[in-house]
Jmol script that loads the backbone (N, CA, C; Angstrom):
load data "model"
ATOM      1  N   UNK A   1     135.083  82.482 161.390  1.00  0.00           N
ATOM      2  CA  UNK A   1     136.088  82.021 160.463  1.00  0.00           C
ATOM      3  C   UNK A   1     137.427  81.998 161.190  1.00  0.00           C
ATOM      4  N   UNK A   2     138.192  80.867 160.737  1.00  0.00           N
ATOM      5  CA  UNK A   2     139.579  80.767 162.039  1.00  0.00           C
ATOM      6  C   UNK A   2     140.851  81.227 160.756  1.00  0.00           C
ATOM      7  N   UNK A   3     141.867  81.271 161.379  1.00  0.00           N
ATOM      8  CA  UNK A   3     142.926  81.910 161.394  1.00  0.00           C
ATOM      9  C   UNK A   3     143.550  81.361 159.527  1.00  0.00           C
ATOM     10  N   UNK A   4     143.234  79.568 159.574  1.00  0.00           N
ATOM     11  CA  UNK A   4     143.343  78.690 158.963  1.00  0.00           C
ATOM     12  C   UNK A   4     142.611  78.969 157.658  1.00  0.00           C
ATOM     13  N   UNK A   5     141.804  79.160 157.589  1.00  0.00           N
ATOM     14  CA  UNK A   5     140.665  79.180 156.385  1.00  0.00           C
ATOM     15  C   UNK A   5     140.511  80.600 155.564  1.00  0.00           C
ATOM     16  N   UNK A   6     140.809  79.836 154.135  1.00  0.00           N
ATOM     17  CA  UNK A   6     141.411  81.321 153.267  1.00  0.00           C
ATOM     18  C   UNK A   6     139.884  81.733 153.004  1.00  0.00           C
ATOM     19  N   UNK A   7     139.732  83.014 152.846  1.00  0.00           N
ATOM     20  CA  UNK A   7     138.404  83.772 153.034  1.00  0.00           C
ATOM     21  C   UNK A   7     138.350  84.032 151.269  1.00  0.00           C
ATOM     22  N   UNK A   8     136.919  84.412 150.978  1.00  0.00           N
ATOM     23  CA  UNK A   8     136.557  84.515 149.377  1.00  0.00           C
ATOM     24  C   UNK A   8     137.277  85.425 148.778  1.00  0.00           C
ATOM     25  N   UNK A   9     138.356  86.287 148.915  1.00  0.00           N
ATOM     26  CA  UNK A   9     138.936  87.003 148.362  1.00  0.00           C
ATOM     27  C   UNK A   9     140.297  86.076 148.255  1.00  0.00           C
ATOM     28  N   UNK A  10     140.565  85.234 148.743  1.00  0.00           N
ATOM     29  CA  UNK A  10     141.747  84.681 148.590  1.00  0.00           C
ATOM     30  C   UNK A  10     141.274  83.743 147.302  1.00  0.00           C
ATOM     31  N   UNK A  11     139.990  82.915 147.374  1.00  0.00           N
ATOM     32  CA  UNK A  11     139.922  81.613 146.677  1.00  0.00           C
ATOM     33  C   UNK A  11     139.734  82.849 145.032  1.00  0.00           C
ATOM     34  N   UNK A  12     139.369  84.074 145.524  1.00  0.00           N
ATOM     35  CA  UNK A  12     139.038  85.172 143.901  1.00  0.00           C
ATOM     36  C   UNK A  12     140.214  85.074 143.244  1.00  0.00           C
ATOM     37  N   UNK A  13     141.464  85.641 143.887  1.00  0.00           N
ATOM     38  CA  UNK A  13     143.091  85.825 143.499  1.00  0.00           C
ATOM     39  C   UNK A  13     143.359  84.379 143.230  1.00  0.00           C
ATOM     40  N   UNK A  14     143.109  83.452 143.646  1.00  0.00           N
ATOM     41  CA  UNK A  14     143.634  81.956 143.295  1.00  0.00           C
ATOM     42  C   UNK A  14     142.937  81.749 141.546  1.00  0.00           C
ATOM     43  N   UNK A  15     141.879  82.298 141.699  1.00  0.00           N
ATOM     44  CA  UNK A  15     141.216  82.366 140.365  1.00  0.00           C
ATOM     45  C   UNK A  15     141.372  82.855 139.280  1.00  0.00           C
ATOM     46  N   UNK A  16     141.865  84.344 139.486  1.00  0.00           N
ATOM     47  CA  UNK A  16     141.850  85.202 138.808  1.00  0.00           C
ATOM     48  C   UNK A  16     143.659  85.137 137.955  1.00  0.00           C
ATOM     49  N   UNK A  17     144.228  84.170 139.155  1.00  0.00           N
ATOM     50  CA  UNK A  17     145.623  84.278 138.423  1.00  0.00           C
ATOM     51  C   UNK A  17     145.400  83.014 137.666  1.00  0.00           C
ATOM     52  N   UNK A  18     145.076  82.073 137.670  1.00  0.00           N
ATOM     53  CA  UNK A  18     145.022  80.705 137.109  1.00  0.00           C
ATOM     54  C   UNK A  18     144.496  81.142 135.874  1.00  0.00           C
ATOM     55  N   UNK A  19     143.286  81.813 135.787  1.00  0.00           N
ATOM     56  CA  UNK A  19     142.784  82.170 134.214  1.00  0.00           C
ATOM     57  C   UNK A  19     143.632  83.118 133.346  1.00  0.00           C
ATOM     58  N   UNK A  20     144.432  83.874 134.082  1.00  0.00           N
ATOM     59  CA  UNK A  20     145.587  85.024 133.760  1.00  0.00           C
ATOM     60  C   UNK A  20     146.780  83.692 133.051  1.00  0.00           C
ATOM     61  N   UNK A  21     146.917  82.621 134.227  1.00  0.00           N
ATOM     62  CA  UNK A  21     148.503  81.644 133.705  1.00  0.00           C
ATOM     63  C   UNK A  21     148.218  80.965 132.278  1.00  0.00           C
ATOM     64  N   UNK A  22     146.497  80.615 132.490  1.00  0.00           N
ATOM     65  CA  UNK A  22     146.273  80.175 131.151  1.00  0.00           C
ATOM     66  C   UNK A  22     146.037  80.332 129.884  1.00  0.00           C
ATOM     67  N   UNK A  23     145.462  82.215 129.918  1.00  0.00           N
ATOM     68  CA  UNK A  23     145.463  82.929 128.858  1.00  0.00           C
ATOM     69  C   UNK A  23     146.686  82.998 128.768  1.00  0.00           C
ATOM     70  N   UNK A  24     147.781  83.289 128.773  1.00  0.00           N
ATOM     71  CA  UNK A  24     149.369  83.253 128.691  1.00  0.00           C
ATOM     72  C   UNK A  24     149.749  82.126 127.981  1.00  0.00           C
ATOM     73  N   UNK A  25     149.509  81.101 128.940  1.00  0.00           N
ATOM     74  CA  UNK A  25     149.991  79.889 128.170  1.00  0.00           C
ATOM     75  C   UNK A  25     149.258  79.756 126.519  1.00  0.00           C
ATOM     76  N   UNK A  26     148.040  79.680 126.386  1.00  0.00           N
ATOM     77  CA  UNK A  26     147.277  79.462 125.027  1.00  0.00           C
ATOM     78  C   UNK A  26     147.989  80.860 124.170  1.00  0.00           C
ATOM     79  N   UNK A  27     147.992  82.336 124.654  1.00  0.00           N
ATOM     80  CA  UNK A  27     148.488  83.339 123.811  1.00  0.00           C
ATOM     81  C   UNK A  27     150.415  82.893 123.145  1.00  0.00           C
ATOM     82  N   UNK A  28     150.788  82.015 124.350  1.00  0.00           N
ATOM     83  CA  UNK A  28     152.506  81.653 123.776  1.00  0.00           C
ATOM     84  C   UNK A  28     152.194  80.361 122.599  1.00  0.00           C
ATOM     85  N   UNK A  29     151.047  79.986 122.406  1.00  0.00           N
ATOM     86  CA  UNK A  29     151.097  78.685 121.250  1.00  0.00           C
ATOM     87  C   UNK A  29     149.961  79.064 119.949  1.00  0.00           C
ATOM     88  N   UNK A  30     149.805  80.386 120.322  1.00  0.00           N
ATOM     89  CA  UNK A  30     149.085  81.229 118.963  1.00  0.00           C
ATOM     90  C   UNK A  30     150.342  81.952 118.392  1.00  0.00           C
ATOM     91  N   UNK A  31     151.113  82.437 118.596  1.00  0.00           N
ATOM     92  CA  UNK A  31     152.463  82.806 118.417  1.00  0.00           C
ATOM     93  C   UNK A  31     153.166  82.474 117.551  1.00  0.00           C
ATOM     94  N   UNK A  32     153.447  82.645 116.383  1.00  0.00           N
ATOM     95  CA  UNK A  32     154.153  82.300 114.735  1.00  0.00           C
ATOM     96  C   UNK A  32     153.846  80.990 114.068  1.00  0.00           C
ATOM     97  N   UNK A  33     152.498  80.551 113.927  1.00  0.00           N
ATOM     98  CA  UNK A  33     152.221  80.011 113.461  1.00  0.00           C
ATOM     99  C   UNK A  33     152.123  79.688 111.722  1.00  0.00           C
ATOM    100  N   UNK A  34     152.977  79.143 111.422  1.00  0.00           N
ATOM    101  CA  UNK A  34     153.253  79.380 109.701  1.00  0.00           C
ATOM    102  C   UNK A  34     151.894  78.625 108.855  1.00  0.00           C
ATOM    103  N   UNK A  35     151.618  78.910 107.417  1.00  0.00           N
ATOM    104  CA  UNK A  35     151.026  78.103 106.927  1.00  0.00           C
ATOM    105  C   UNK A  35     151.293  76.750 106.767  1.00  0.00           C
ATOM    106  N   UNK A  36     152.495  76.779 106.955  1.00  0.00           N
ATOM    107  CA  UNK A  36     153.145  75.301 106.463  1.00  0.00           C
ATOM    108  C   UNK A  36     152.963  74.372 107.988  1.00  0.00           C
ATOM    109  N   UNK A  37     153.172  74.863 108.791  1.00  0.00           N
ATOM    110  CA  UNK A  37     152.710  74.086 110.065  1.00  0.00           C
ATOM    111  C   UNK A  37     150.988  73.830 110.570  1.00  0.00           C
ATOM    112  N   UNK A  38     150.489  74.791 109.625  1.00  0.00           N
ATOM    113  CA  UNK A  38     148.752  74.417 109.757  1.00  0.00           C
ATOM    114  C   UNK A  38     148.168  73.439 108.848  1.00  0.00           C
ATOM    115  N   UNK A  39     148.954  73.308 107.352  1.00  0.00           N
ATOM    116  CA  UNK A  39     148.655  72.320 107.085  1.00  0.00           C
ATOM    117  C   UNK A  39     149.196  71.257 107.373  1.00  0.00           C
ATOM    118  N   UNK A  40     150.545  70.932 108.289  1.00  0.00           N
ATOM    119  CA  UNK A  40     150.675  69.591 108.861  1.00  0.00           C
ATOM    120  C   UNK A  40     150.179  69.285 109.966  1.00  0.00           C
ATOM    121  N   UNK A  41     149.817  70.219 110.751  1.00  0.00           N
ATOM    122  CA  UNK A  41     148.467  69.677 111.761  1.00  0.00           C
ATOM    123  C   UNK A  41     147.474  68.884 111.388  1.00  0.00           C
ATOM    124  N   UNK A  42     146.943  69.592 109.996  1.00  0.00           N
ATOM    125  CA  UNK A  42     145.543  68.954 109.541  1.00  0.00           C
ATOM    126  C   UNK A  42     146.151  67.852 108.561  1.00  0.00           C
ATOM    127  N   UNK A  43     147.464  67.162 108.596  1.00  0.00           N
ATOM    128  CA  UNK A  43     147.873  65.892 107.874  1.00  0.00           C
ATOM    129  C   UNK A  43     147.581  65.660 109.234  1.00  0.00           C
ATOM    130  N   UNK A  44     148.263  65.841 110.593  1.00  0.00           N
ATOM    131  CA  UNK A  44     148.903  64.554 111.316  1.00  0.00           C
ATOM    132  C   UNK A  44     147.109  64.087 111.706  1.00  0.00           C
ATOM    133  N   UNK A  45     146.062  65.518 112.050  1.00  0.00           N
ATOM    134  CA  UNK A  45     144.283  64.836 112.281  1.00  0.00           C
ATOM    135  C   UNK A  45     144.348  63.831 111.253  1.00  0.00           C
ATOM    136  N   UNK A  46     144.166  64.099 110.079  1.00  0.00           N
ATOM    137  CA  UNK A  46     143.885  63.224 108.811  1.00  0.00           C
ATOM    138  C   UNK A  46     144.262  62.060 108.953  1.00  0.00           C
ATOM    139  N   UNK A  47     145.861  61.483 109.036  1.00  0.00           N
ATOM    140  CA  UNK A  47     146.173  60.343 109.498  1.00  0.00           C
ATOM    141  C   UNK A  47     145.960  59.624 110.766  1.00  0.00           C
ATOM    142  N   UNK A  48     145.795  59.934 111.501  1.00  0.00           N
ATOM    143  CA  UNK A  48     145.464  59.871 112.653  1.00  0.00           C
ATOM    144  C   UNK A  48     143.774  58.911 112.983  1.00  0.00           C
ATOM    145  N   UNK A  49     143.280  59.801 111.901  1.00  0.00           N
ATOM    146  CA  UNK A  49     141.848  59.171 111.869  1.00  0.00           C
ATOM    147  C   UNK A  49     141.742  58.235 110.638  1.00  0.00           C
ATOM    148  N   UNK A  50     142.497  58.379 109.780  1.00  0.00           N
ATOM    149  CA  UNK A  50     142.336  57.663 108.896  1.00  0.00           C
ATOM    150  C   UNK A  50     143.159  56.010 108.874  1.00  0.00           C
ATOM    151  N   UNK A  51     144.026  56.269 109.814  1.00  0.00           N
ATOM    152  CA  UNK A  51     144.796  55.222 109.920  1.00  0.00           C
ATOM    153  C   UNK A  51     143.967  54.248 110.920  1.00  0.00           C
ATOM    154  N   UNK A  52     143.778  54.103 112.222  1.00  0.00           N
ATOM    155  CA  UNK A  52     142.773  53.106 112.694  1.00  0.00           C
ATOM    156  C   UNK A  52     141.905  52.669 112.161  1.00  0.00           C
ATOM    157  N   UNK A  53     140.834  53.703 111.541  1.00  0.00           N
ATOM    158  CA  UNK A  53     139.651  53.481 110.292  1.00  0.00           C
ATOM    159  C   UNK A  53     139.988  52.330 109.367  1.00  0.00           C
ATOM    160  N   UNK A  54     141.512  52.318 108.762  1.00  0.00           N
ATOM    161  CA  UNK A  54     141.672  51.352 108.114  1.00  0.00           C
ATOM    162  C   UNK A  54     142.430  49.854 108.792  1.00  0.00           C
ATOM    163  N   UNK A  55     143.379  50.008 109.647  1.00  0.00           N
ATOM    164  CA  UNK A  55     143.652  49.266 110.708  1.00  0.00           C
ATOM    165  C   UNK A  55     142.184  48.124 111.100  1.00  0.00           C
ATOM    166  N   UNK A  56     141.371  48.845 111.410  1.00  0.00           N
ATOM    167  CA  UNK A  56     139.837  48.192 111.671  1.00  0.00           C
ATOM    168  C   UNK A  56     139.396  47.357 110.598  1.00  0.00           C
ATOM    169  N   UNK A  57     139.449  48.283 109.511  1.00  0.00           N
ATOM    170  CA  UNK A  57     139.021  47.605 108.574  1.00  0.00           C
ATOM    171  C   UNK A  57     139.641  46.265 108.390  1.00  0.00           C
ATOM    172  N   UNK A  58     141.041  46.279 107.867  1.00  0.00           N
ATOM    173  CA  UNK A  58     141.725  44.865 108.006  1.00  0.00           C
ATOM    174  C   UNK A  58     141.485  44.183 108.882  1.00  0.00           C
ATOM    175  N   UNK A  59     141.280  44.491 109.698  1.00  0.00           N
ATOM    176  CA  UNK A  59     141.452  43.370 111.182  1.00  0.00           C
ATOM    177  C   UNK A  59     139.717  42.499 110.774  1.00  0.00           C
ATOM    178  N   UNK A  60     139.166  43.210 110.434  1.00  0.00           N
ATOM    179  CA  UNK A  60     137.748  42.736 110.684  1.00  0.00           C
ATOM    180  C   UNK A  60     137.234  42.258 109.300  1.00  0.00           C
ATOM    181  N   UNK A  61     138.077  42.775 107.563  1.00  0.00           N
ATOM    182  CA  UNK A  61     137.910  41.419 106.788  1.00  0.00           C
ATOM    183  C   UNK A  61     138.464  40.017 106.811  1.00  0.00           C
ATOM    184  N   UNK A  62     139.819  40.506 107.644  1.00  0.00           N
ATOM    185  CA  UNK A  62     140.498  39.269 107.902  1.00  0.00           C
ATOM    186  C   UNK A  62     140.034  37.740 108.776  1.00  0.00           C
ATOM    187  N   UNK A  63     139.062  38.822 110.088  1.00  0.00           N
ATOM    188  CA  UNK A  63     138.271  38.224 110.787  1.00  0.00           C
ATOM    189  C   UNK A  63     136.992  37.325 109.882  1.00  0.00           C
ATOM    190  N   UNK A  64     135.927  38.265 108.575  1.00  0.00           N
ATOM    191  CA  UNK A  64     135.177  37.951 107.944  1.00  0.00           C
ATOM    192  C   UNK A  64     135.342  36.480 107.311  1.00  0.00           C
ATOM    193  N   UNK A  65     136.479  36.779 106.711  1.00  0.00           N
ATOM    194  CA  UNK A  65     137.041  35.898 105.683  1.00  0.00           C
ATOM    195  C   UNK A  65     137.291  34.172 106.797  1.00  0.00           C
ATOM    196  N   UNK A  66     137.837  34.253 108.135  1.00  0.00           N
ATOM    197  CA  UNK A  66     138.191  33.507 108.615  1.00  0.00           C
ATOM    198  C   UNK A  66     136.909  32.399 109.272  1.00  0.00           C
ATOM    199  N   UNK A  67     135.862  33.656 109.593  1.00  0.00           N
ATOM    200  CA  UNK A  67     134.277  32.901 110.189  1.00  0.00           C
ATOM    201  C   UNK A  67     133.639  32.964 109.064  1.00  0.00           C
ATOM    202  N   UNK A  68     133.413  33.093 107.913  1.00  0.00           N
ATOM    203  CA  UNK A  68     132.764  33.194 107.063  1.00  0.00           C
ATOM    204  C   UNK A  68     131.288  33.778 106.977  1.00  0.00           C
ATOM    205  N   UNK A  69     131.523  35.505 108.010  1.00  0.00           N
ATOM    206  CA  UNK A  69     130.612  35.933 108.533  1.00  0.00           C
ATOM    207  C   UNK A  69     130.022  37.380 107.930  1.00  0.00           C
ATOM    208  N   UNK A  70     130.192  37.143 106.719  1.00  0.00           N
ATOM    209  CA  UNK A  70     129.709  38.384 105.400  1.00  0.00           C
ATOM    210  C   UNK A  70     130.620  39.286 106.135  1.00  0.00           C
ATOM    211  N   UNK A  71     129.940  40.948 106.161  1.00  0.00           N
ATOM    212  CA  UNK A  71     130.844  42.322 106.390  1.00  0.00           C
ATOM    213  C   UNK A  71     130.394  42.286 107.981  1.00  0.00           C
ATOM    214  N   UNK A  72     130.157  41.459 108.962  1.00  0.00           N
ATOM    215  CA  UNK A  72     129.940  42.132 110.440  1.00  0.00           C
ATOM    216  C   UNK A  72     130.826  42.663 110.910  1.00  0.00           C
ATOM    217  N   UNK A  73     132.272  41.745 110.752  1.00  0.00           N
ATOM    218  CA  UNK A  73     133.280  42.072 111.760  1.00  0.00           C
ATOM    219  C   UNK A  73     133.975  43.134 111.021  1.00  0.00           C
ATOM    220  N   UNK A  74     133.949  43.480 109.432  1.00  0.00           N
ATOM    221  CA  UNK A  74     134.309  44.301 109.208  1.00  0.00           C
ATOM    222  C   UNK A  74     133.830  45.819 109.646  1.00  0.00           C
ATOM    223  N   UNK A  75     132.588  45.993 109.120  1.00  0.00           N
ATOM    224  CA  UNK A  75     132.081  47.750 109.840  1.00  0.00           C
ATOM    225  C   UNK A  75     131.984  47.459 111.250  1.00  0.00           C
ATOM    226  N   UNK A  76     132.165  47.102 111.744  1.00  0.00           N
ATOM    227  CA  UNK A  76     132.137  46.847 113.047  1.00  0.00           C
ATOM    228  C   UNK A  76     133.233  47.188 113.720  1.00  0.00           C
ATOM    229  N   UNK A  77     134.777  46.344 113.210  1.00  0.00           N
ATOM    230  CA  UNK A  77     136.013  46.837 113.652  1.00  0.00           C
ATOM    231  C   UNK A  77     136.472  48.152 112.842  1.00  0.00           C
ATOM    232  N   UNK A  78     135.859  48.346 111.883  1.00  0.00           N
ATOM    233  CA  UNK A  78     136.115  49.877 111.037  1.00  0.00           C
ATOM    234  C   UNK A  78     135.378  51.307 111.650  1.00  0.00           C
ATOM    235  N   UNK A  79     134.260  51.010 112.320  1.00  0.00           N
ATOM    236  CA  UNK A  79     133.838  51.770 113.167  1.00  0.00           C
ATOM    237  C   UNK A  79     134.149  52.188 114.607  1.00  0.00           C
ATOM    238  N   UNK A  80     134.937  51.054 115.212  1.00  0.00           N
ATOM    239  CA  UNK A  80     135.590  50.978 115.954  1.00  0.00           C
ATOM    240  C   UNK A  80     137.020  51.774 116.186  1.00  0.00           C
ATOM    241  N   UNK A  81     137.566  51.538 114.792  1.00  0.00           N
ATOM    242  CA  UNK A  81     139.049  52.097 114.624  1.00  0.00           C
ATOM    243  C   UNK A  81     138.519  53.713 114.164  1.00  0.00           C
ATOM    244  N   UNK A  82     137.481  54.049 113.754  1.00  0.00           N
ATOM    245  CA  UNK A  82     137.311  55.295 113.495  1.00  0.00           C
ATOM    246  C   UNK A  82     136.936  56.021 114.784  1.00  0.00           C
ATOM    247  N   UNK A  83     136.055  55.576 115.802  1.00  0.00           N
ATOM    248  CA  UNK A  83     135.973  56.026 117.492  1.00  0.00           C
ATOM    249  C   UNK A  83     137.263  56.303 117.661  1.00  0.00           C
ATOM    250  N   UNK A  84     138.423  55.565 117.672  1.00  0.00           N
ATOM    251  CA  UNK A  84     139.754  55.549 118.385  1.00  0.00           C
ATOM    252  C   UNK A  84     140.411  56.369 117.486  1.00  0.00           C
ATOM    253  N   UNK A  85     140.141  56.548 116.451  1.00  0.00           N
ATOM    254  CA  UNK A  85     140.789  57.706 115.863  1.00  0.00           C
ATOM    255  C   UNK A  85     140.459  59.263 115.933  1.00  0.00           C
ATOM    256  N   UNK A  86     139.184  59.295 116.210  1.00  0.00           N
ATOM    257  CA  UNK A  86     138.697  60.573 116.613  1.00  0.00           C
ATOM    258  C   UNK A  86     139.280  60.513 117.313  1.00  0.00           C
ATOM    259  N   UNK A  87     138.793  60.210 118.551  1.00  0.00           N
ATOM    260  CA  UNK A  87     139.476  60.204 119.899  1.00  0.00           C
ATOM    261  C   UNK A  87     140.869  60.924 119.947  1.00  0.00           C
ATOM    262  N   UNK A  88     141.840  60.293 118.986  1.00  0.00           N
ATOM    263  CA  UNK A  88     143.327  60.355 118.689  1.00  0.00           C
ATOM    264  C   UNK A  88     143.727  61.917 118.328  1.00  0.00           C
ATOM    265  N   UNK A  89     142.609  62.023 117.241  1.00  0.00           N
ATOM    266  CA  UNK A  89     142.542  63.311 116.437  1.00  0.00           C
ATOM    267  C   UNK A  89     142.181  64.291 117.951  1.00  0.00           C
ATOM    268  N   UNK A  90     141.392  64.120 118.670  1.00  0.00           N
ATOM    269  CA  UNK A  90     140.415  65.300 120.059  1.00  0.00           C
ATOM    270  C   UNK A  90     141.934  65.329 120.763  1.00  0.00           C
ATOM    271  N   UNK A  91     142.570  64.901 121.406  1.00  0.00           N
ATOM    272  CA  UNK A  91     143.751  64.989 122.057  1.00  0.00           C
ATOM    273  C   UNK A  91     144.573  65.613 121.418  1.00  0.00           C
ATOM    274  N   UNK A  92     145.103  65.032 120.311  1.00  0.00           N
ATOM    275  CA  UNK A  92     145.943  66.158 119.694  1.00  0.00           C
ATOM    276  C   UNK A  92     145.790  67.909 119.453  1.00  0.00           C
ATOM    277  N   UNK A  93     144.614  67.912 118.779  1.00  0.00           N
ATOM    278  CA  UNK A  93     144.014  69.064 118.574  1.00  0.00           C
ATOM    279  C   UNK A  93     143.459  69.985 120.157  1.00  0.00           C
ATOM    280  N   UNK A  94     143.333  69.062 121.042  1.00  0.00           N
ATOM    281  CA  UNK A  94     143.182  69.771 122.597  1.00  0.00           C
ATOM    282  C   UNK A  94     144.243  70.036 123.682  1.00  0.00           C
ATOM    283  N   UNK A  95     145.656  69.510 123.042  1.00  0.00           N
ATOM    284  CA  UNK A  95     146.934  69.669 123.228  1.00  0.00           C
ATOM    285  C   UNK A  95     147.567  70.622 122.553  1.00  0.00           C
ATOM    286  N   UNK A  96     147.596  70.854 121.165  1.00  0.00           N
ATOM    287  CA  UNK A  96     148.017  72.274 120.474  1.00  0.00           C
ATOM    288  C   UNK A  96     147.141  73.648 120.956  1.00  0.00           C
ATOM    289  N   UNK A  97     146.065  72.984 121.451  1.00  0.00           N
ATOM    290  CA  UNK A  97     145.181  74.770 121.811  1.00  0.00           C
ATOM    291  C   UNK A  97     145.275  75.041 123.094  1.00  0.00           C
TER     292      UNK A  97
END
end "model"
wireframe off; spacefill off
backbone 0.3
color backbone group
């Protein structure tokens, strides 16, 4: 092993503090959390998912109505806007924790 190359006790301490910086960080955003701010979390998920869901929806009766193609483009772009809203909702909620 040369002079250069950090040995397994170094890459341990590189480890051991990173899981230390991050329990820290997650313990400073558990930290006075009011009721009133837990239920606007679970508005901003709610809208969040609920808003593309319907976004989709329009886009895809509007589409229906225009090809004269029954409900395809509707559940189709409504299912669509509901993917992208999860999605929307997983980030947020993996950003506050």
């Amino acid at each position: 092993m040369s002079a250069r190359e950090p040995g397994p006790d170094r890459h341990k301490k590189d480890f051991v503090s990173e899981v230390e910086r991050r329990r820290e960080r997650r313990e400073e955003g558990k930290r006075d959390r009011s009721f009133w701010s837990s239920v606007g979390a679970m508005g901003m998920v709610g809208w969040s998912v609920s808003l593309p869901m319907v976004a989709g929806l329009l886009l895809g009766r509007w589409l229906d109505a225009r090809l004269d193609s029954g409900h395809v483009f509707m559940l189709f772009f409504m299912f669509v806007g509901l993917g992208a809203g999860c999605l929307i909702a997983w980030r947020m909620v993996s950003e506050k924790l």
